[in-house]
MARMITOR-253911 format. One record per residue: residue number from 1; residue in one letter; x, y, z of N, C-alpha, C in turn. Coordinates in pm, 1 decimal. Each point is the difference from the previous one (the first is absolute). Layout:
% MARMITOR-253911
[r NUM; "A"; [X; Y; Z]; [X; Y; Z]; [X; Y; Z]]
...
This chain:
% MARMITOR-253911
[r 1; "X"; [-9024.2; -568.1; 4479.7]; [63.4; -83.1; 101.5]; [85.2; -108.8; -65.0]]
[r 2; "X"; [-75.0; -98.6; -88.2]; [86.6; -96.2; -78.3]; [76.8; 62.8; -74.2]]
[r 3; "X"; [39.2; 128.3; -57.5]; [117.8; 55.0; -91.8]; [71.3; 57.6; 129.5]]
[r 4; "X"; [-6.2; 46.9; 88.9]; [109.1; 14.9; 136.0]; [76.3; -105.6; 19.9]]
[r 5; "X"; [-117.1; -92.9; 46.6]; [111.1; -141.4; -2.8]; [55.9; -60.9; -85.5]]
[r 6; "X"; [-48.9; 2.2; -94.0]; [155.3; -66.5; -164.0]; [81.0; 112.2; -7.0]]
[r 7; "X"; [-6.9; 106.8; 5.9]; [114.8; 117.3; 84.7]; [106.1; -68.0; 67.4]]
[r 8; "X"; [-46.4; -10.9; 105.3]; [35.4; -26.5; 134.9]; [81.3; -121.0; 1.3]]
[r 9; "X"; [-96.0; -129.5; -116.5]; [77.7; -88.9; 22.1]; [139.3; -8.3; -114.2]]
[r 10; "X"; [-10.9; 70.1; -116.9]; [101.7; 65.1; -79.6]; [88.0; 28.9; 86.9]]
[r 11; "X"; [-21.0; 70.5; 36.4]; [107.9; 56.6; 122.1]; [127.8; -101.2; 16.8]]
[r 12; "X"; [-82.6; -81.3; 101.8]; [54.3; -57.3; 127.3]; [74.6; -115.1; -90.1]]
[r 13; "X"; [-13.3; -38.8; -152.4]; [17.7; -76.3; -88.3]; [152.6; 57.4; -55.2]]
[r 14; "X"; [-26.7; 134.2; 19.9]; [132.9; 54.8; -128.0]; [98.3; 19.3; 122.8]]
[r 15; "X"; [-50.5; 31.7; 114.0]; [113.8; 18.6; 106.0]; [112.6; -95.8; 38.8]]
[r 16; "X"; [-68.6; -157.0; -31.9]; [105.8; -105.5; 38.8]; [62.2; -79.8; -110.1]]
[r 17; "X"; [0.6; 19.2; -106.9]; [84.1; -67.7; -88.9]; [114.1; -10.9; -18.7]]
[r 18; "X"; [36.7; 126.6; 42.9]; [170.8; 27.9; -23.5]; [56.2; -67.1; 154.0]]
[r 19; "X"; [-107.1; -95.8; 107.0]; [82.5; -89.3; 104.1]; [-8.4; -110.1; -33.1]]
[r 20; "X"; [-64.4; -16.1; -130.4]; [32.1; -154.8; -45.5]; [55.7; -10.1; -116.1]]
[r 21; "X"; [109.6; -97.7; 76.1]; [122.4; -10.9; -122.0]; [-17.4; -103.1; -43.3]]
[r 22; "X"; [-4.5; 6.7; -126.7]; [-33.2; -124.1; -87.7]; [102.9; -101.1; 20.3]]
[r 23; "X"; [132.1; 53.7; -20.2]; [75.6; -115.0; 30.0]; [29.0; -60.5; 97.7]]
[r 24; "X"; [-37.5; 56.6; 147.2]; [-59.4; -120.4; 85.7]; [-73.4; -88.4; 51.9]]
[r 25; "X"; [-16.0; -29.2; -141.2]; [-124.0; -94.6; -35.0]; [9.6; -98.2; -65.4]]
[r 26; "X"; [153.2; 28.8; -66.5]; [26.0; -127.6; -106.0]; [-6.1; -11.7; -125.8]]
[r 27; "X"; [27.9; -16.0; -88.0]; [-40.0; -52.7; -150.9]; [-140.6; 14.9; -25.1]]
[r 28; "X"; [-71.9; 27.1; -134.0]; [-94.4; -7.4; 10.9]; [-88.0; -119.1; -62.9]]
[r 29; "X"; [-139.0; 1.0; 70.3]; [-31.4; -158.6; 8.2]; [-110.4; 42.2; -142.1]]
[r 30; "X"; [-120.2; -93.8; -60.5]; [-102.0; 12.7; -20.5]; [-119.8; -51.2; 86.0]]
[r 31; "X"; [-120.7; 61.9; -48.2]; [-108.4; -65.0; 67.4]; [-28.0; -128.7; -106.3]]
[r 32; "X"; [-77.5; -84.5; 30.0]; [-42.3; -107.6; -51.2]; [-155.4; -15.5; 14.6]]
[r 33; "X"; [-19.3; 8.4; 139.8]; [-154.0; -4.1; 7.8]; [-66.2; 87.9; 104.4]]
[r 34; "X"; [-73.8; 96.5; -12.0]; [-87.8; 54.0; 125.6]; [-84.9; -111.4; 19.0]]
[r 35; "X"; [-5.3; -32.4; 137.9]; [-54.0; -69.2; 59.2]; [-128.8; 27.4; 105.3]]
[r 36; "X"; [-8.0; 119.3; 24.7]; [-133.3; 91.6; 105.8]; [102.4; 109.7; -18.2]]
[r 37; "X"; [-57.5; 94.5; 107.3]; [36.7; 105.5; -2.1]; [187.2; 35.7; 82.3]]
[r 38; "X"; [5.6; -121.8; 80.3]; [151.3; 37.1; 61.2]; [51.8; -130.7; 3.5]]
[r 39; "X"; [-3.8; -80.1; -107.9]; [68.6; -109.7; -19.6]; [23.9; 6.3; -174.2]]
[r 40; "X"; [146.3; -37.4; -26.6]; [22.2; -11.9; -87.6]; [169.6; -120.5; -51.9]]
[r 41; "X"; [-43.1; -51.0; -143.4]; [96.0; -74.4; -9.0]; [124.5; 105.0; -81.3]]
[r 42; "X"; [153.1; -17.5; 79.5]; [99.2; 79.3; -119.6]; [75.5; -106.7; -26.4]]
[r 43; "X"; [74.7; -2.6; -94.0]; [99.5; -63.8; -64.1]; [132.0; 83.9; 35.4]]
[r 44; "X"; [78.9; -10.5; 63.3]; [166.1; 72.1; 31.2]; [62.0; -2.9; -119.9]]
[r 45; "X"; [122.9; 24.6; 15.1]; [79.7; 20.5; -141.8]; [59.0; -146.3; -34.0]]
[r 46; "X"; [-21.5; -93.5; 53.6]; [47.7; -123.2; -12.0]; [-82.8; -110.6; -74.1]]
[r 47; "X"; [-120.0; 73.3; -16.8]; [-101.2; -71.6; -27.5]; [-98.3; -35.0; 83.2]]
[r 48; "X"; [6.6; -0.6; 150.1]; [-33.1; -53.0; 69.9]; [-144.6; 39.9; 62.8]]
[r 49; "X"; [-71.1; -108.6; 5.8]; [-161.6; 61.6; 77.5]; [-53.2; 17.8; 141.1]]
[r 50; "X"; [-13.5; 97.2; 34.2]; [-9.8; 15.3; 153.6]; [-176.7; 70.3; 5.0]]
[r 51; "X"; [-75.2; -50.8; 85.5]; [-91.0; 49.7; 57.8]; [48.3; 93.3; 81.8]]
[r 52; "X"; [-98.3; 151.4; 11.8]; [62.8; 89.4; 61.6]; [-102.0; 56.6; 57.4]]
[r 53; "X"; [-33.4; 20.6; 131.6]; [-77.1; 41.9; 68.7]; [9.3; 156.1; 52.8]]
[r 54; "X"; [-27.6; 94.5; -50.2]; [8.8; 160.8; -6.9]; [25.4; 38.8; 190.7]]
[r 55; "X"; [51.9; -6.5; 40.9]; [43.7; 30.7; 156.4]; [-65.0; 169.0; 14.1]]
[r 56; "X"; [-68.2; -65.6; 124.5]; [-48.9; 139.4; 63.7]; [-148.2; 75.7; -27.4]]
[r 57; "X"; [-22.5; -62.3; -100.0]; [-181.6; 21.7; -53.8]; [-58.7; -152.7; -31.8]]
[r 58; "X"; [-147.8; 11.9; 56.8]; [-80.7; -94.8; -26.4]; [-120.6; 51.5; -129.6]]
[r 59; "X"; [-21.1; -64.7; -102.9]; [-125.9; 51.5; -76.6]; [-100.4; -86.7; -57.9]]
[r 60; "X"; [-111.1; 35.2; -3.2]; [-100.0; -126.5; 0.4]; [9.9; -109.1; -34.8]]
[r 61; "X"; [-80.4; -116.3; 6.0]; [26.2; -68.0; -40.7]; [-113.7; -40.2; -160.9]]
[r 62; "X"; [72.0; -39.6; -96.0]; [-63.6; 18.4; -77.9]; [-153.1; -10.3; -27.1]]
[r 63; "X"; [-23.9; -104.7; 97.6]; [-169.7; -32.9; -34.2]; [-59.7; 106.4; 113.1]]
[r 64; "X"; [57.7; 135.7; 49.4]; [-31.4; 82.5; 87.8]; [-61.5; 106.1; -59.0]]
[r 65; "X"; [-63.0; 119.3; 28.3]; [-27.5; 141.5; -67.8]; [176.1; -31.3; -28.0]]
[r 66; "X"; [-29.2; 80.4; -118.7]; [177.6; 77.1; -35.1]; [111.4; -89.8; -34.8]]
[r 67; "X"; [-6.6; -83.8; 50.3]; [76.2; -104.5; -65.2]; [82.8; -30.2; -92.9]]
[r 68; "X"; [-92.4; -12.3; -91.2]; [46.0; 20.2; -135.0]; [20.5; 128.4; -59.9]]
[r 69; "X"; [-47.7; 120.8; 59.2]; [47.6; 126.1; -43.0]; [148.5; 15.1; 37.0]]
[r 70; "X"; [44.3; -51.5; 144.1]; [140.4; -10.0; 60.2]; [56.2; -62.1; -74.9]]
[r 71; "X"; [-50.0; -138.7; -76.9]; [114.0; -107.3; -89.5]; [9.9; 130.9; -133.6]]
[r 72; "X"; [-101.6; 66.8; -28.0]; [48.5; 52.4; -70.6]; [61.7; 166.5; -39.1]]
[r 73; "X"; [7.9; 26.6; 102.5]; [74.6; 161.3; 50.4]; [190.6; -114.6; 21.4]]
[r 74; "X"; [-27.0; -71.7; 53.3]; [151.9; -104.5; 5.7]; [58.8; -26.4; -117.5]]
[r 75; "X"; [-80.4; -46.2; -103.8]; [32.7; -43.1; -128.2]; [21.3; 130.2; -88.1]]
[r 76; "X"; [-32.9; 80.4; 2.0]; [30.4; 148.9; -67.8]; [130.8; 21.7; 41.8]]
[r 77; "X"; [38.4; 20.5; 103.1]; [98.9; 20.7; 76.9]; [125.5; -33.3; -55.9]]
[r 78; "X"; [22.7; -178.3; -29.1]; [117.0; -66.4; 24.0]; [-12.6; -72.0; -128.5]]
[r 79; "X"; [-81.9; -11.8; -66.2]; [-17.6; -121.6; -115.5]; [19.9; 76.9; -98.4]]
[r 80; "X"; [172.4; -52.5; -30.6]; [5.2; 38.9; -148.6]; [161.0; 105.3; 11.5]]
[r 81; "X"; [19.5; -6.6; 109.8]; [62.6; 120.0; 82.6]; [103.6; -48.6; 89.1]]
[r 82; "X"; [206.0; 47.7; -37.0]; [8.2; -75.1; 113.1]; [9.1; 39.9; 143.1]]
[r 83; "X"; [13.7; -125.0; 44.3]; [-59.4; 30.6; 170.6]; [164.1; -12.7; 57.6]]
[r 84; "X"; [-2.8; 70.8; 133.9]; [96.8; -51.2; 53.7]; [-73.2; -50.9; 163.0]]
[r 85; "X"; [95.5; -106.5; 83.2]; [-71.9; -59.8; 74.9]; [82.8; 16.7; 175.7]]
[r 86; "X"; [-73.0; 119.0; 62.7]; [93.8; -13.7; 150.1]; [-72.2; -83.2; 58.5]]
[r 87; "X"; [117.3; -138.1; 28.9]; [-28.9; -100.2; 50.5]; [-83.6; 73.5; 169.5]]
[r 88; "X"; [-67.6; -97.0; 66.8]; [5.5; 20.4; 144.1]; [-20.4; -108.2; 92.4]]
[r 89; "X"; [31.7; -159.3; -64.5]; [6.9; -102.3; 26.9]; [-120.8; -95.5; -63.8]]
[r 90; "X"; [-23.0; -114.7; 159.2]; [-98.3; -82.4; -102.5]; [-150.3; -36.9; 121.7]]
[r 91; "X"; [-100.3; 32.4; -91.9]; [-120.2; -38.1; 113.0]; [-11.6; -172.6; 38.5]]
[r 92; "X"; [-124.7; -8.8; 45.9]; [-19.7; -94.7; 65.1]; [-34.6; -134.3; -81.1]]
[r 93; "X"; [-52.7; 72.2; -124.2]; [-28.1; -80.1; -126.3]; [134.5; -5.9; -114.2]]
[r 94; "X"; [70.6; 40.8; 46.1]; [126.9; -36.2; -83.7]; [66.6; 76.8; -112.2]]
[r 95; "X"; [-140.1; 145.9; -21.7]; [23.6; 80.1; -76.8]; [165.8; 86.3; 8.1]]
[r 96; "X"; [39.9; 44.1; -18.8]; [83.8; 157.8; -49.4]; [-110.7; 132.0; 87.2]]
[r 97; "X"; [47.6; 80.1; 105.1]; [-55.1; 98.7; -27.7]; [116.0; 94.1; -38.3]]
[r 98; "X"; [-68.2; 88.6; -27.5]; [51.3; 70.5; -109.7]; [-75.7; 165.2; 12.4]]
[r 99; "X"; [100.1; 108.6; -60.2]; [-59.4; 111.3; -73.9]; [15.2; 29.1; -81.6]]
[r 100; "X"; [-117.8; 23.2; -104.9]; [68.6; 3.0; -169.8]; [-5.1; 130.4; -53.5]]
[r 101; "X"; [123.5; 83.9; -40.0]; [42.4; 74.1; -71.7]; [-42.4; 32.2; -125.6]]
[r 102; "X"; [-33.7; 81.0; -66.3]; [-35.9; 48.7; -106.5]; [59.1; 138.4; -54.1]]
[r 103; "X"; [106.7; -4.3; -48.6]; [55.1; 128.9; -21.2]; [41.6; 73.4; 65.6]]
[r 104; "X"; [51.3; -45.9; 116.5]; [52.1; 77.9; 177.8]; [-144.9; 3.2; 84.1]]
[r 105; "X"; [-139.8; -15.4; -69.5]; [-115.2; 49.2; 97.6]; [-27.7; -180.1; 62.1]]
[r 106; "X"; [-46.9; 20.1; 135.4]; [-72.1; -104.0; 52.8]; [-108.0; -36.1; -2.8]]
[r 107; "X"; [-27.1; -109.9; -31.0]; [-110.7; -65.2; -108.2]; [-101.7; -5.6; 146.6]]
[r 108; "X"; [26.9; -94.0; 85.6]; [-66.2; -12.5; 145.1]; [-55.9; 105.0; 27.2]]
[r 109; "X"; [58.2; 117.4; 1.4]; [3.6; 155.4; 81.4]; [-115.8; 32.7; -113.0]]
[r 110; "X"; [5.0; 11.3; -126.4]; [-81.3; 44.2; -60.2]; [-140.3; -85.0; -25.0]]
[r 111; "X"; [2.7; -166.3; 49.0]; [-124.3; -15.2; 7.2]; [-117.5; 72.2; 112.5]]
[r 112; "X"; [92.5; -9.2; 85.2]; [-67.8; 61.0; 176.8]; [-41.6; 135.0; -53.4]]
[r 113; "X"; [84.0; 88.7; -55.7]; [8.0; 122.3; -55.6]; [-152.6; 42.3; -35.1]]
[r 114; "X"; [-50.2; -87.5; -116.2]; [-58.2; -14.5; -125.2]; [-97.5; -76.3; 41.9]]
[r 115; "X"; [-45.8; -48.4; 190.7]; [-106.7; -66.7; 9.9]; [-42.2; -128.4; -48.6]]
[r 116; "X"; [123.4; -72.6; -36.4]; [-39.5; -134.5; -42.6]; [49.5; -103.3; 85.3]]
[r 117; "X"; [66.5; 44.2; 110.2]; [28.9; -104.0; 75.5]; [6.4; 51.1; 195.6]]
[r 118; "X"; [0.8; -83.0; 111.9]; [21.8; 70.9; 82.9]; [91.3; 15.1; 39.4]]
[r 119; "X"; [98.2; 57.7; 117.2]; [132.1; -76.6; 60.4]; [-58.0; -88.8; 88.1]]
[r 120; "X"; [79.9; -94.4; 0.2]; [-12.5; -162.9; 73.3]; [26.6; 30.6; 88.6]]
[r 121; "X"; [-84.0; -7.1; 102.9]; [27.5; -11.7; 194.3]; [99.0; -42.1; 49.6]]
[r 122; "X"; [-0.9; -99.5; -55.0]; [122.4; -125.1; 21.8]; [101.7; 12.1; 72.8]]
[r 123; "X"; [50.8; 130.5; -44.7]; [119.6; 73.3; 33.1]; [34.9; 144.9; 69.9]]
[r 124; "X"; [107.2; 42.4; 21.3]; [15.1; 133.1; 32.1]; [-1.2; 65.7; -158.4]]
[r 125; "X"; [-115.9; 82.9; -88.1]; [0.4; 62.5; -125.2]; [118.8; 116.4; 39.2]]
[r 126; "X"; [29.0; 32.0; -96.2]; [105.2; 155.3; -21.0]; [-134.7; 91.1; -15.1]]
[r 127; "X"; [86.3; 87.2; 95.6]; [-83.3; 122.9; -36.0]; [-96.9; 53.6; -124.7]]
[r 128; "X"; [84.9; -42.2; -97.9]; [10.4; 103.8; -145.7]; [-171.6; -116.4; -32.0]]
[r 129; "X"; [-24.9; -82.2; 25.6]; [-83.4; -127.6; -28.7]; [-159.0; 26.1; 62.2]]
[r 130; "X"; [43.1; 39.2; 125.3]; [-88.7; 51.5; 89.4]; [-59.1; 119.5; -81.7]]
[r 131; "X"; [62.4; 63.8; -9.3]; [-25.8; 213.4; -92.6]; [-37.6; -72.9; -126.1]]
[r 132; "X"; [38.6; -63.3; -89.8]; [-71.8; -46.9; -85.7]; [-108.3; -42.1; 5.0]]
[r 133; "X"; [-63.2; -104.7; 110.0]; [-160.4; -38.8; 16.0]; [-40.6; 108.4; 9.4]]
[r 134; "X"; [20.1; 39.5; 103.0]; [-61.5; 121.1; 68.3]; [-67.2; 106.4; -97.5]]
[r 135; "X"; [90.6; 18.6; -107.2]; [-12.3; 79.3; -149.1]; [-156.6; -35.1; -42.7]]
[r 136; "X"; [106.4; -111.2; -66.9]; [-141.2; -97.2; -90.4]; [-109.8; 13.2; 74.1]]
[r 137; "X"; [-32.4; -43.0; 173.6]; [-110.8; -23.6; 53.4]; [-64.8; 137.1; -36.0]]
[r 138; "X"; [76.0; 138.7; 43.8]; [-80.9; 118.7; -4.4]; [-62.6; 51.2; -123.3]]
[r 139; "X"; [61.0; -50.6; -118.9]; [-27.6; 29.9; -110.3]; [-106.6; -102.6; -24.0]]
[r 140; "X"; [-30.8; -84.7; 9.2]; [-109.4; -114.7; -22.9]; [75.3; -95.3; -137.7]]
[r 141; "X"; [84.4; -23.6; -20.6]; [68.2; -41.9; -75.7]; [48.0; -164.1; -14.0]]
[r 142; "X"; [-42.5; -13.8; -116.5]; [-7.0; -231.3; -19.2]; [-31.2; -15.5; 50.3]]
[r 143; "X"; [-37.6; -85.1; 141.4]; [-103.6; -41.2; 59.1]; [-54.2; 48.5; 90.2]]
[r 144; "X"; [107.8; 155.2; 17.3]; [-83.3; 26.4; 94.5]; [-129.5; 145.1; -42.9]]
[r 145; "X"; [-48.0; -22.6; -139.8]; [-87.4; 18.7; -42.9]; [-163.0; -47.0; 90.7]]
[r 146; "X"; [52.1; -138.1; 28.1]; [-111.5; -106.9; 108.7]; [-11.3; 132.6; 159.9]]
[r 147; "X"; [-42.1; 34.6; 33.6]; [-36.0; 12.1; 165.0]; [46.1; -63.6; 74.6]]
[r 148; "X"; [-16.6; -157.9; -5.3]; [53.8; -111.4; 116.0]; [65.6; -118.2; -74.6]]
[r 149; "X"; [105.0; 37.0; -83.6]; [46.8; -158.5; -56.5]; [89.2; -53.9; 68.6]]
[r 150; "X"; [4.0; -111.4; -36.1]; [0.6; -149.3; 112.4]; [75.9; -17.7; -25.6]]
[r 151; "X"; [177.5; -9.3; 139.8]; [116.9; -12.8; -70.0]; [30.3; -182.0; -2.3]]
[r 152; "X"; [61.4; 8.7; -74.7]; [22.8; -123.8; -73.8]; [31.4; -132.7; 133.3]]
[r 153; "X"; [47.0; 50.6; 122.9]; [0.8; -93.0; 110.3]; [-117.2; -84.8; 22.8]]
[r 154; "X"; [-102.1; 128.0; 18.9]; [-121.8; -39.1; 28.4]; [-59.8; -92.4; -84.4]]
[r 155; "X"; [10.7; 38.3; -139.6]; [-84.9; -28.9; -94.4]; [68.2; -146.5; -44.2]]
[r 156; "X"; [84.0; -39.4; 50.4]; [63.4; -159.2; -18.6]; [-69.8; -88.8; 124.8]]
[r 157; "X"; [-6.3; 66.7; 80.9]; [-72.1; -29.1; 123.1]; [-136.4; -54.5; 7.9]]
[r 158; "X"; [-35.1; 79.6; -84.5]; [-189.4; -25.2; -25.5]; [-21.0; -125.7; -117.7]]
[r 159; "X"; [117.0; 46.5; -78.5]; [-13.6; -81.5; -117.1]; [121.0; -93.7; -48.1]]
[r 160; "X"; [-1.3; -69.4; 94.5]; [112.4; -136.1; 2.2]; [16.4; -84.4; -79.2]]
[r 161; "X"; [-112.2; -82.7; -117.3]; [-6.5; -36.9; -120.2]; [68.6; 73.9; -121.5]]
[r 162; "X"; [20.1; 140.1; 34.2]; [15.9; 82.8; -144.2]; [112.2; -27.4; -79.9]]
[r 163; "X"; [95.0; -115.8; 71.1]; [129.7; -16.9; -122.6]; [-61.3; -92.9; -65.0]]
């Protein structure tokens, strides 16, 4: 069952790369710091430091199950590597959101993919985001290895001290 679904999610991984064009994305930035699992600091080509909040997936929060497995499936990813950054404006906290590029593949798409993060309610998700949980969930894959793990809404909810 779990080798169907890394199949499956292979798949759905190699199918969309060639719709993301790197160069509409900009110059490419570096990472500077993983910060949890869908926050991160880049530096643009100017030098410049932007907090960047991964648009469209939520993933634990670090002092959560998984957490730190997410900061670090993120940090494999982008650290060291350059990134490119499709803007998608700015949250409520002042961040950059953002989708970060890695070689034409989507970094976001492949956390959801890969079970390390969820898609964020928040919003109307894209399809392709949705078929990605959906993946991961069936396969039991990063957290959803757990039976019932606690998405990160909740789990800020319960635990309001945790910054």
């Amino acid at each position: 069952m779990l080798v169907a679904a890394l199949a499956l999610v292979a798949v759905l991984l190699a199918l969309r790369p060639w719709l993301d064009d790197p160069s509409a994305a900009g110059p490419a930035w570096r990472v500077d710091r993983v910060h949890d699992g869908d926050t991160v600091t880049g530096i643009d080509a100017a030098g410049r430091a932007h907090r960047i909040r991964l648009v469209g997936i939520d993933a634990p929060e670090l002092d959560q199950p998984y957490g730190r497995a997410a900061q670090a499936a993120l940090a494999r990813k982008v650290v060291g590597r350059p990134v490119r950054v499709r803007e998608a404006g700015i949250d409520q906290h002042g961040r950059l959101l953002g989708t970060l590029l890695v070689d034409g593949r989507d970094v976001n798409r492949e956390l959801v993919a890969e079970g390390w993060a969820w898609v964020y309610a928040g919003f109307a998700p894209p399809d392709e985001l949705r078929a990605a949980e959906a993946l991961a969930r069936r396969g039991g894959l990063g957290l959803w290895a757990d039976p019932r793990p606690q998405p990160p809404r909740q789990w800020r909810q319960l635990h309001p001290t945790h910054r």
